[in-house]
DOBATOR-222216 format. One record per residue (C-alpha): residue in one letter; z, x, y. Coordinates in Angstrom, 3 decimals, padded with zeros to 6 digits. Layout:
 aa        w        u        v
  a        Z        X        Y
...
END
This chain:
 aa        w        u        v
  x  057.444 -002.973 -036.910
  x  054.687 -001.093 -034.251
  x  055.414 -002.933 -030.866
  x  051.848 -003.193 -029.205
  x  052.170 -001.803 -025.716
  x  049.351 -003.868 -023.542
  x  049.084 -000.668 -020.649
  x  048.035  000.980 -023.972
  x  045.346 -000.890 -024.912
  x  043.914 -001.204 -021.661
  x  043.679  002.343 -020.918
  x  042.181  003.087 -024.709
  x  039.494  000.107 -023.654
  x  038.754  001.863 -020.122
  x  038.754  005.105 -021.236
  x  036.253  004.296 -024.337
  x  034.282  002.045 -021.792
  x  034.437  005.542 -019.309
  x  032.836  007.323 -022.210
  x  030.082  004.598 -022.943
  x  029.235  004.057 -019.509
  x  026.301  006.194 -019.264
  x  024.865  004.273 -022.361
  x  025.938  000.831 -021.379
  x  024.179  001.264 -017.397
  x  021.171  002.864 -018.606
  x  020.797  000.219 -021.158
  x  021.387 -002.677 -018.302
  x  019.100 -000.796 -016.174
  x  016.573 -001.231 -019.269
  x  017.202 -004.804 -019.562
  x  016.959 -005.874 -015.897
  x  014.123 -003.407 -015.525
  x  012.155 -004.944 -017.928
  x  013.208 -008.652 -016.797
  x  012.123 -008.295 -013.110
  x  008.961 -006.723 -013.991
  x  007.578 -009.232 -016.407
  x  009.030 -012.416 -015.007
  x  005.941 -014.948 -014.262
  x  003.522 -012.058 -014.334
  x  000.966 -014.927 -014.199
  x  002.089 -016.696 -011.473
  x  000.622 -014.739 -008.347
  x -003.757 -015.064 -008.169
  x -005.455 -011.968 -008.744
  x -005.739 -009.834 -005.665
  x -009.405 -008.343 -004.631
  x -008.102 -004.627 -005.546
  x -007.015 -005.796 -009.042
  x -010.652 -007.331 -009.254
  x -011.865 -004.356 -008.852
  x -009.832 -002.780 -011.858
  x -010.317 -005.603 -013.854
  x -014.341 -005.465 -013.595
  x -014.608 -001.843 -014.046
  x -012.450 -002.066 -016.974
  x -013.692 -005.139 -018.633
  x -016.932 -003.018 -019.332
  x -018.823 -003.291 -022.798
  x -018.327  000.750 -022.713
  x -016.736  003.484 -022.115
  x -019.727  005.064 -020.585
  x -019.836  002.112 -018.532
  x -016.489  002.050 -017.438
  x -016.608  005.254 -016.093
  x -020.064  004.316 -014.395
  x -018.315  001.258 -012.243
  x -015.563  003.047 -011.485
  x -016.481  005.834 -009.589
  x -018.594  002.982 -007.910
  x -015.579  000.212 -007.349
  x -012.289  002.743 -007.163
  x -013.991  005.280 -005.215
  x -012.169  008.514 -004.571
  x -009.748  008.281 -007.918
  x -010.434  009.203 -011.641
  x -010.946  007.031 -014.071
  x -007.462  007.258 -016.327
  x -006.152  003.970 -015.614
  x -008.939  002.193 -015.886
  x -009.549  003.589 -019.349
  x -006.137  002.395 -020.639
  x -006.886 -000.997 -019.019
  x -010.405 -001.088 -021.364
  x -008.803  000.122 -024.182
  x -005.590 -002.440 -023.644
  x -008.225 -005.819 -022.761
  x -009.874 -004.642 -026.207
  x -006.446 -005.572 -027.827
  x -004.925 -008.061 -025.967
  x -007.577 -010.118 -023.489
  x -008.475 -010.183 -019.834
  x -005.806 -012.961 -018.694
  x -004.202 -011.823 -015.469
  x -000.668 -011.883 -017.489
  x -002.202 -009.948 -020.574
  x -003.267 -007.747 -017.922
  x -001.048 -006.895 -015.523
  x  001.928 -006.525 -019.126
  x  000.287 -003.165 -019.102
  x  001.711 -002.179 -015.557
  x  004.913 -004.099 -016.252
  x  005.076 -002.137 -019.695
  x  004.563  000.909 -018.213
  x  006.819 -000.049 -014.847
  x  009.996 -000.061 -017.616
  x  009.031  003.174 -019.289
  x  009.017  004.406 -016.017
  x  012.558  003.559 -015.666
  x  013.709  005.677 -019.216
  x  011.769  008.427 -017.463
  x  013.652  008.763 -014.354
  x  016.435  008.718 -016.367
  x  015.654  011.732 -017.918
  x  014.111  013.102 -015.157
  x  017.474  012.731 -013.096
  x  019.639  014.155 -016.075
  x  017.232  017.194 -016.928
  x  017.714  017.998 -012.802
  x  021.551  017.813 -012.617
  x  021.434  019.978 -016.499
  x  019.489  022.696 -014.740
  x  021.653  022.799 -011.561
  x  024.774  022.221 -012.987
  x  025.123  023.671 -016.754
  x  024.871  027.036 -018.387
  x  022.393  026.823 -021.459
  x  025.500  027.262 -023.266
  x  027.879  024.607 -021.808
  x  027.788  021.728 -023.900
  x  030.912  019.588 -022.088
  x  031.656  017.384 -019.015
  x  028.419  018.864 -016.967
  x  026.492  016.988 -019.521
  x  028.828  013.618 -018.663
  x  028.723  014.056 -014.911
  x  024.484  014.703 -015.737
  x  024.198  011.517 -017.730
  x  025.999  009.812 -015.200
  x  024.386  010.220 -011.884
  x  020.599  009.808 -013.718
  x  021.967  006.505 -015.542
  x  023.401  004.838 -012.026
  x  019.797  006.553 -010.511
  x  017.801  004.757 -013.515
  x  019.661  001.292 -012.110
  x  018.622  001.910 -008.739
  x  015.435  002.275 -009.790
  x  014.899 -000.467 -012.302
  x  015.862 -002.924 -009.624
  x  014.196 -001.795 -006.484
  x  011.554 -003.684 -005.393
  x  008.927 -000.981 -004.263
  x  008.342 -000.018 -008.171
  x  008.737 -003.689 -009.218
  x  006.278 -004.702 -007.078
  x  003.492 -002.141 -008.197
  x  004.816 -002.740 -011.529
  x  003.409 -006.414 -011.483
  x  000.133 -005.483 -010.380
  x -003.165 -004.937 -012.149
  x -003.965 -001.375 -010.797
  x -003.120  002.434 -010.991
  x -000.533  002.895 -009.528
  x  002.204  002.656 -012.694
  x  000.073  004.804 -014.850
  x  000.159  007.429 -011.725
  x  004.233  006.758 -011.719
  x  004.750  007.523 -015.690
  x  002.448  010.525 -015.572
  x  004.304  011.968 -012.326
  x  007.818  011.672 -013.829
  x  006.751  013.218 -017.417
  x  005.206  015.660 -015.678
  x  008.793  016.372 -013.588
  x  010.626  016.257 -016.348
  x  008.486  018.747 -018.485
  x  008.577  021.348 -015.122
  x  012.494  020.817 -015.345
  x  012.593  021.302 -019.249
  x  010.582  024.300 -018.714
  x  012.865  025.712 -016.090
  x  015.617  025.186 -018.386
  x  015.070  025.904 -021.414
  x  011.435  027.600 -021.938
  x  009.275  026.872 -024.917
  x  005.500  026.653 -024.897
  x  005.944  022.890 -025.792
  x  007.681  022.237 -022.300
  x  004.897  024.241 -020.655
  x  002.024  022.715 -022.713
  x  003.118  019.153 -021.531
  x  003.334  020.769 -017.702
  x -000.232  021.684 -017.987
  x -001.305  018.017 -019.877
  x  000.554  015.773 -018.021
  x -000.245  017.590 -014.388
  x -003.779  016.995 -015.488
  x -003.271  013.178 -016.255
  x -001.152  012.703 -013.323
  x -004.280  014.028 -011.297
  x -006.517  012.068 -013.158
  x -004.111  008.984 -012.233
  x -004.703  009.194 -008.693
  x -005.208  012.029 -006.329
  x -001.968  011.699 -004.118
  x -000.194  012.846 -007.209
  x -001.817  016.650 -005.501
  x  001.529  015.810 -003.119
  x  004.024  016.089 -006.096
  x  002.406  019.414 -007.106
  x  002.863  020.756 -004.026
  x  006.021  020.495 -003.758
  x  007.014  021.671 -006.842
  x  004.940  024.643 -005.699
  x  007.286  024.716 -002.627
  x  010.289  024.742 -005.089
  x  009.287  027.740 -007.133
  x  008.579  029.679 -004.035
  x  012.750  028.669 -003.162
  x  013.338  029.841 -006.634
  x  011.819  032.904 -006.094
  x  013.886  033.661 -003.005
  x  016.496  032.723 -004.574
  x  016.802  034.779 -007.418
  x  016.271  037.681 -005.101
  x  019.255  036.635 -003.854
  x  021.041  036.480 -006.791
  x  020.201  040.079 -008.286
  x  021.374  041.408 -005.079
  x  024.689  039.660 -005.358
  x  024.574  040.843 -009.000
  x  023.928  044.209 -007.547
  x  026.884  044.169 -005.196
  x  029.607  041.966 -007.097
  x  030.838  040.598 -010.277
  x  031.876  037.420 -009.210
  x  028.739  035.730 -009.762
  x  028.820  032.088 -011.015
  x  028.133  031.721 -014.943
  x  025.417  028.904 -014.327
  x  024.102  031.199 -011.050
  x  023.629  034.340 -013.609
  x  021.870  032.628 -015.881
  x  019.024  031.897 -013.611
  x  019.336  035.318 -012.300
  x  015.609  036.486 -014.428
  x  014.001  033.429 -013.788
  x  011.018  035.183 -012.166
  x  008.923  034.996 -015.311
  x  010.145  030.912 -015.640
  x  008.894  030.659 -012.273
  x  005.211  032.610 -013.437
  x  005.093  030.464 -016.561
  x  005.733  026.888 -014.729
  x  002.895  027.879 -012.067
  x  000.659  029.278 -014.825
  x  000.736  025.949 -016.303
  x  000.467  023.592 -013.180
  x -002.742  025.649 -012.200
  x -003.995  025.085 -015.152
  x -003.397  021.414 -015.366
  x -005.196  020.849 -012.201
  x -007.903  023.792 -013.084
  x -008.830  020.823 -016.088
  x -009.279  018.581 -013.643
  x -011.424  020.500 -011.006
  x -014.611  019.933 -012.434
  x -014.587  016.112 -012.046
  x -012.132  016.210 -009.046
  x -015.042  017.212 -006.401
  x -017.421  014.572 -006.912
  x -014.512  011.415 -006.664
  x -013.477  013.526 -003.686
  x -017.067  013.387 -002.100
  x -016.960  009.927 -003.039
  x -013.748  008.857 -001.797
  x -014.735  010.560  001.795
  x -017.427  008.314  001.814
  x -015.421  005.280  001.196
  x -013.001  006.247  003.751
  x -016.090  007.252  006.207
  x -016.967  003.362  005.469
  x -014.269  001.691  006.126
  x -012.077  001.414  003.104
  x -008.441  001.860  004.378
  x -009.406  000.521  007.901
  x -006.323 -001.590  006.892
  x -003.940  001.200  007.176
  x -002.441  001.320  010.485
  x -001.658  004.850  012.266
  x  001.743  005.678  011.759
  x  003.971  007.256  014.017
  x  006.816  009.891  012.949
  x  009.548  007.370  012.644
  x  007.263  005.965  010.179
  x  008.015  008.927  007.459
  x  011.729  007.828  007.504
  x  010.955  003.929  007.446
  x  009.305  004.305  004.788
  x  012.094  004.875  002.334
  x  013.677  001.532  003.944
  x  011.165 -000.693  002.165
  x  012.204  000.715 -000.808
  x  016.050 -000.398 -000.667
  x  015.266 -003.207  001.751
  x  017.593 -001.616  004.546
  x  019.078  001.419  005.714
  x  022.386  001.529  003.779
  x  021.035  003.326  000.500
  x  019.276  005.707  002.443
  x  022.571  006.448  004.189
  x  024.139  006.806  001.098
  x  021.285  009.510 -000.086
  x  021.891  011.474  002.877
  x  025.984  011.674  002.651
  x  024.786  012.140 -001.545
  x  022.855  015.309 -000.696
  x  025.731  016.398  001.250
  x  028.676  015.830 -001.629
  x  026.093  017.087 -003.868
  x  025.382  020.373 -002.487
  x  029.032  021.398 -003.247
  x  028.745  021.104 -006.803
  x  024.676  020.736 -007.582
  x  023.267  022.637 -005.035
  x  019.893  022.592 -007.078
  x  019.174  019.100 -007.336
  x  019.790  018.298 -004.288
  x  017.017  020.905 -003.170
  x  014.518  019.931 -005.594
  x  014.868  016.340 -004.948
  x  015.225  016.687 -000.863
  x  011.904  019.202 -001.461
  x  010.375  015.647 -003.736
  x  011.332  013.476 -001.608
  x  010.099  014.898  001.472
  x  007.245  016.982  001.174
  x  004.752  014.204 -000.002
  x  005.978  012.248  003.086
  x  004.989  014.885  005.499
  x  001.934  015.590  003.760
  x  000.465  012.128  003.841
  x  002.200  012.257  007.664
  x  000.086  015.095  008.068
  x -003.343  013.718  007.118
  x -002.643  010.244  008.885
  x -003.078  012.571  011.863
  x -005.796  014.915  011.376
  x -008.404  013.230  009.066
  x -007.368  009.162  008.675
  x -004.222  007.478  008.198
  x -003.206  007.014  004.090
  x  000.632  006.894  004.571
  x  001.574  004.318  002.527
  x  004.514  003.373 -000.062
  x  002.042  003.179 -003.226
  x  000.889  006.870 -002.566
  x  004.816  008.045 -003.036
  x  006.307  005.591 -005.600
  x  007.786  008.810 -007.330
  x  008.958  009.914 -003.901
  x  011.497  007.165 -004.202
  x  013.180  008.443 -007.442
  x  014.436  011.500 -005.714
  x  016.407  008.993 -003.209
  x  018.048  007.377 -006.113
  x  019.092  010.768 -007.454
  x  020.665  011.549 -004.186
  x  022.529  007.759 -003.942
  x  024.003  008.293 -007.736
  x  025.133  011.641 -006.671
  x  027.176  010.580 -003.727
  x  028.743  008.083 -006.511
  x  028.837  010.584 -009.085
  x  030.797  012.940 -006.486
  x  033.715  010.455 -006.286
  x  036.462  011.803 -007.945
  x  038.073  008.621 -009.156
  x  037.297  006.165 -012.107
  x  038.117  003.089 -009.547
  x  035.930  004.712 -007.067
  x  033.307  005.681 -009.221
  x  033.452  001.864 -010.575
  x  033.502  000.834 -007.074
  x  030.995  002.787 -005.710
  x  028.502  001.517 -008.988
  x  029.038 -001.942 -007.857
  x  028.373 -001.531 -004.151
  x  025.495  000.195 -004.548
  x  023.889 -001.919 -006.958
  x  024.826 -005.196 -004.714
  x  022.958 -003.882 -002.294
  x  019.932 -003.193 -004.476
  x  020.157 -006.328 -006.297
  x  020.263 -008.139 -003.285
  x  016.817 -006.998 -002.000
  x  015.285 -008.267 -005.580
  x  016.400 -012.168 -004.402
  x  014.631 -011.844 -001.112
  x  011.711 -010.550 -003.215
  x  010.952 -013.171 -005.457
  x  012.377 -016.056 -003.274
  x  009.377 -014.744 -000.439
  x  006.463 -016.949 -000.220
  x  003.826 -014.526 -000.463
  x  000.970 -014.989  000.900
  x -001.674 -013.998 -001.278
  x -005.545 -015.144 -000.203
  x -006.292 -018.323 -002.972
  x -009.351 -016.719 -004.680
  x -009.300 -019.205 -007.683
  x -009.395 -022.240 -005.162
  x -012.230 -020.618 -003.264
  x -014.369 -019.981 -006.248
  x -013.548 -023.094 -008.046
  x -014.877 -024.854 -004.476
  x -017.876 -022.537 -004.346
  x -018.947 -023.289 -007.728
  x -019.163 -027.111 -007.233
  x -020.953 -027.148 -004.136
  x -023.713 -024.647 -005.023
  x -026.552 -025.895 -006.730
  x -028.891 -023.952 -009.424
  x -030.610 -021.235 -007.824
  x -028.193 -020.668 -005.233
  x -025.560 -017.984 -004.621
  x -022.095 -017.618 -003.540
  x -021.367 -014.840 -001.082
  x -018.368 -013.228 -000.617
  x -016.797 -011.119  002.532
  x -015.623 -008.156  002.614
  x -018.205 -006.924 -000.528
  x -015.418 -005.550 -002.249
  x -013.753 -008.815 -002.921
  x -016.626 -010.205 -004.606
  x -015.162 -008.941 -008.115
  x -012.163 -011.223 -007.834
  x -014.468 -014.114 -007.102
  x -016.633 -013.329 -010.071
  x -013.307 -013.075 -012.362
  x -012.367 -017.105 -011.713
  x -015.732 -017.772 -011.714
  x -017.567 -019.652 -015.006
  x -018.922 -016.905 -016.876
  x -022.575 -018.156 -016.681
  x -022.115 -018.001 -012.828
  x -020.712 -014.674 -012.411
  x -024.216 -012.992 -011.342
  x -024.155 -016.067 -008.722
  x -021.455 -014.270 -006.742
  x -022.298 -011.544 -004.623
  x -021.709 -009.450 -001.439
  x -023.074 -011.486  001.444
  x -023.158 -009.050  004.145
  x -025.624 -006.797  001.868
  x -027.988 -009.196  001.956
  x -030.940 -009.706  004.510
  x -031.023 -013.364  006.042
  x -033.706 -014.671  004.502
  x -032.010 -014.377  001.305
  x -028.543 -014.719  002.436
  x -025.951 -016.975 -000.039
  x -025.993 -020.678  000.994
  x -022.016 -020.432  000.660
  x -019.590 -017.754  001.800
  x -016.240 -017.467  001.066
  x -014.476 -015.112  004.184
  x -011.251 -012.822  003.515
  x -009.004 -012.244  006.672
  x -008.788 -008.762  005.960
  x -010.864 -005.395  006.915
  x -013.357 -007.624  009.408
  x -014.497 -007.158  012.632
  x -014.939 -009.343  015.481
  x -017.927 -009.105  015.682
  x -018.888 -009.570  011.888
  x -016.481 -012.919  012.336
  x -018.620 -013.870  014.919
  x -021.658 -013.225  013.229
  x -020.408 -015.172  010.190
  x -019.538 -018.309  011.944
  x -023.237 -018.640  013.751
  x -024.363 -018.071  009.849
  x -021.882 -020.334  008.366
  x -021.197 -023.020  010.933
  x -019.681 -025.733  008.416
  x -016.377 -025.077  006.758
  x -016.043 -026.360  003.167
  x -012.318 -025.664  003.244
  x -009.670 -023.912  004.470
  x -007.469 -021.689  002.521
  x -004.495 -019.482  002.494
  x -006.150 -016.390  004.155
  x -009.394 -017.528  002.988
  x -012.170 -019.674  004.549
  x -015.523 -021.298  002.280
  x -018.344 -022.608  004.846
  x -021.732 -023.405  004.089
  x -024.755 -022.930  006.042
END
C-alpha cells in the first residue's frame, strides 16, 4: 500500500507552481490589465483634448481627416487619428466605443512589455545557444515587470483616454522589441519591423524622436564595448561565453542604425511641416499649461507613476543586483529610462517647457524592468514570492486611490445641454479657450453643432449671445474682458462657467 507523504505533495505543487509562474503572473497581469483599463470607460465627460481627436476623426474622409488634424492636433501626425476614423466606422462615436480603442490598445501594451522585458534580459543574459534557466530567470523578471505595468496608474490613465498617446505606447515598445530581436538574433524580418514600426512610432507622436535617441546612445555603448571585448579576446581566453558572442556585433550595430534612419528618413517628408506647425501652436499658447520644471522634477516624475518613492527605490537597488548578472539590461533600460527625461529636461529650458508624464509613458517600462530585476535577483523561492507580493501591494495600492479620486473634470455636457436651451434660433454659443469648442459641439444636438463656436475669434458685433468659460489656459485679462462681455451667469459648473450677455 503507497503511504502518501503530505511534505511530498506540497513540494511537487510548489515546484510545478515555480515552473508555471511566469505563465500564471503574466496571465494575471493580462486580466487585471485589461480590467482597470476598461472599467466604466463611460463614466468620466469627454475632455476638450479628446474633442479634438474625436472631431478630426469623426470626418466623412480620409482626406478630411488628415485636413483637421494638422489644424486641431497641431505639431503631431496623423496615425492615431486614422485608427480612431477607421475604428468609429465600425463601432460608433460613443465616448465608451471610443475611448475601447485606447483601453484595447493600453492591454496590448502590457503583452508588449512583456516581451520587450524578456527579449532584454535574453540578449544580456543568454548565449544564442543556451536554451535553459537564463530563459526562466528572462521570463521571470519581464512577467513580474508586465504586472507592474498593467497596474500602474500612469498607463491606465492614458489608457482610458480618447487620444494618442496608447497608439504612441504600442508602436514604441514593438519598435524596442524588434531593435532587441535584431540585436539578438539578426534576420531582415527583425530589421524590417525596426524600420516600420520607428516610422509609425514617429508618426504617433513626435516625442517618440526621445526613444530613438537613446537607442542611438546605446549602440554607440555597444560599439565601445565590443572594442573592449576584442581586446580582451586579444589578450585572454577567459572571456565569458555570452560576452564572446557579442564580440562581432559591429555589423548588428550598422544594421540596427541602418534601419532606424530609415524609419525616420520615411517620415521626414511630412515631419517638417507638423513641426512648423506645432512651433506655431506652441508660439500661441498651446502648452501655456505646462509649468517650468526644475531638475528635481526629472526624478519626480517617475513618482507619479508608482504613486510614491518606494518602487523607484526598488529600481535603483534592481539596477544594482542586476548589473552583477545582466549587466546589459540594466544599461539599456537606465539609457531608456533616462535619456528621454533629460531630453524633454533639456528643451523645458531652452525653447518651452514640454516635460510631462504622457511624453515618456514608455520611459516608465524601463523602471519596471529594473523593480522585477531586484526581485528576480533574490535567490530564494520564499523571497522571490515575497518580494512579488510586496511589490505588487504597493502598486495595487496606488490603483484604489486612483479610481476612489474625485476627479475633477470641467462638466462639458451640462454646459452645452444649458447653452442649448437658452439660445434661441439664430444665435450662437461661444466657447473659451477656442480649442474647447469641439467638445461642446460633440454633446451638442447635431443640428446645433455649427451653433457652437470660438468666441474670442469673433469681433463684438457678432460675438455669441452665450459663452461657456474653461478655467484653464486664460489670462487675467481675457477673464476680465469676458466678465464686462458676459456680465450674467447662467450657471456655475465644475471648472466651467455659462453667462449670457
Amino acid at each position: 500500500m503507497e503511504v502518501l507523504n503530505p511534505s511530498a505533495h506540497r513540494a511537487d505543487y510548489f515546484g510545478w507552481l515555480e515552473r508555471r509562474a511566469s505563465s500564471l503572473i503574466l496571465a494575471a497581469a493580462l486580466a487585471a490589465g485589461a480590467a482597470l483599463r476598461f472599467a466604466g470607460l463611460g463614466a468620466r465627460e469627454m475632455s476638450a483634448d479628446e474633442g479634438a481627436s474625436w472631431a478630426a476623426a469623426s470626418a466623412a474622409t480620409v482626406r478630411e481627416v488628415l485636413r483637421l488634424q494638422a489644424q486641431l492636433n497641431a505639431g503631431k501626425l496623423a496615425l492615431h487619428d486614422l485608427a480612431l476614423h477607421a475604428w468609429i466606422n465600425a463601432f460608433g462615436d460613443g465616448v465608451a466605443s471610443m475611448r475601447a480603442m485606447s483601453a484595447a490598445l493600453g492591454t496590448v501594451a502590457i503583452a508588449l512589455g512583456y516581451l520587450v522585458s524578456r527579449e532584454l534580459l535574453l540578449w544580456s543574459q543568454v548565449s544564442p545557444e543556451d536554451d535553459g534557466g537564463g530563459h526562466a530567470e528572462a521570463a521571470w523578471v519581464a512577467s513580474l515587470s508586465a504586472l507592474l505595468f498593467a497596474v500602474s496608474t500612469v498607463p491606465i490613465n492614458y489608457s482610458r483616454e480618447l487620444r494618442m498617446y496608447p497608439v504612441l505606447l504600442a508602436a514604441t515598445l514593438t519598435q524596442v522589441w524588434f531593435v532587441l530581436r535584431a540585436a539578438r538574433v539578426g534576420g531582415i524580418k527583425n530589421y524590417a519591423g525596426v524600420t516600420v514600426f520607428t516610422a509609425l512610432a514617429v508618426s504617433a507622436h513626435f516625442s517618440a524622436l526621445c526613444v530613438l535617441a537613446s537607442e542611438g546612445l546605446w549602440l554607440l555603448s555597444l560599439l565601445a564595448s565590443e572594442r573592449g571585448a576584442s581586446a580582451a579576446v586579444g589578450s585572454s581566453e577567459t572571456v565569458r561565453p555570452a560576452q564572446r558572442g557579442r564580440i562581432a556585433q559591429r555589423e548588428v550595430v550598422w544594421k540596427l542604425a541602418a534601419s532606424i534612419a530609415l524609419g525616420f528618413a520615411l517620415m521626414a517628408p511630412v515631419m517638417w511641416g507638423a513641426l512648423h506647425a506645432g512651433a506655431a501652436a506652441v508660439g500661441g499658447g498651446v502648452l501655456k499649461w505646462i509649468r517650468p520644471p526644475t531638475p528635481w522634477d526629472a526624478v519626480t516624475i517617475f513618482k507619479s507613476g508608482a504613486g510614491n518613492f518606494v518602487l523607484p527605490i526598488v529600481g535603483a537597488v534592481g539596477a544594482v543586483l542586476g548589473w552583477r548578472w545582466a549587466r546589459g539590461a540594466v544599461v539599456f533600460a537606465l539609457v531608456w529610462m533616462w535619456v528621454p527625461v533629460l531630453l524633454l529636461l533639456f528643451a523645458s529650458y531652452m525653447l518651452t517647457p514640454i516635460l510631462v508624464e504622457r511624453y515618456l509613458l514608455s520611459s516608465f517600462v524601463p523602471l519596471f524592468i529594473l523593480v522585477a530585476l531586484a526581485a528576480g535577483s533574490l535567490n530564494t523561492r520564499g523571497a522571490r514570492w515575497a518580494g512579488l507580493a510586496l511589490v505588487t501591494i504597493l502598486a495595487v495600492g496606488q490603483d484604489v486611490r486612483y479610481f476612489r479620486h474625485r476627479h475633477n473634470d470641467a462638466q462639458w455636457r451640462e454646459a452645452a445641454a444649458i447653452a442649448s436651451a437658452i439660445v434661441t434660433p439664430g444665435q450662437s454659443i461661444g466657447v473659451v479657450p477656442g480649442y474647447a469648442v469641439n467638445v461642446v459641439r460633440y454633446y451638442t444636438a447635431h443640428e446645433k453643432r455649427s451653433e457652437v463656436v470660438a468666441a474670442l475669434d469673433h469681433p463684438p458685433g457678432a460675438a455669441p449671445s452665450v459663452v461657456i468659460v474653461f478655467d484653464q489656459g486664460l489670462s487675467s485679462d481675457e477673464a476680465a474682458a469676458l466678465r464686462a462681455a458676459y456680465p450674467n451667469p447662467v450657471a456655475r459648473l465644475q471648472r466651467l462657467v455659462v453667462a449670457s450677455r
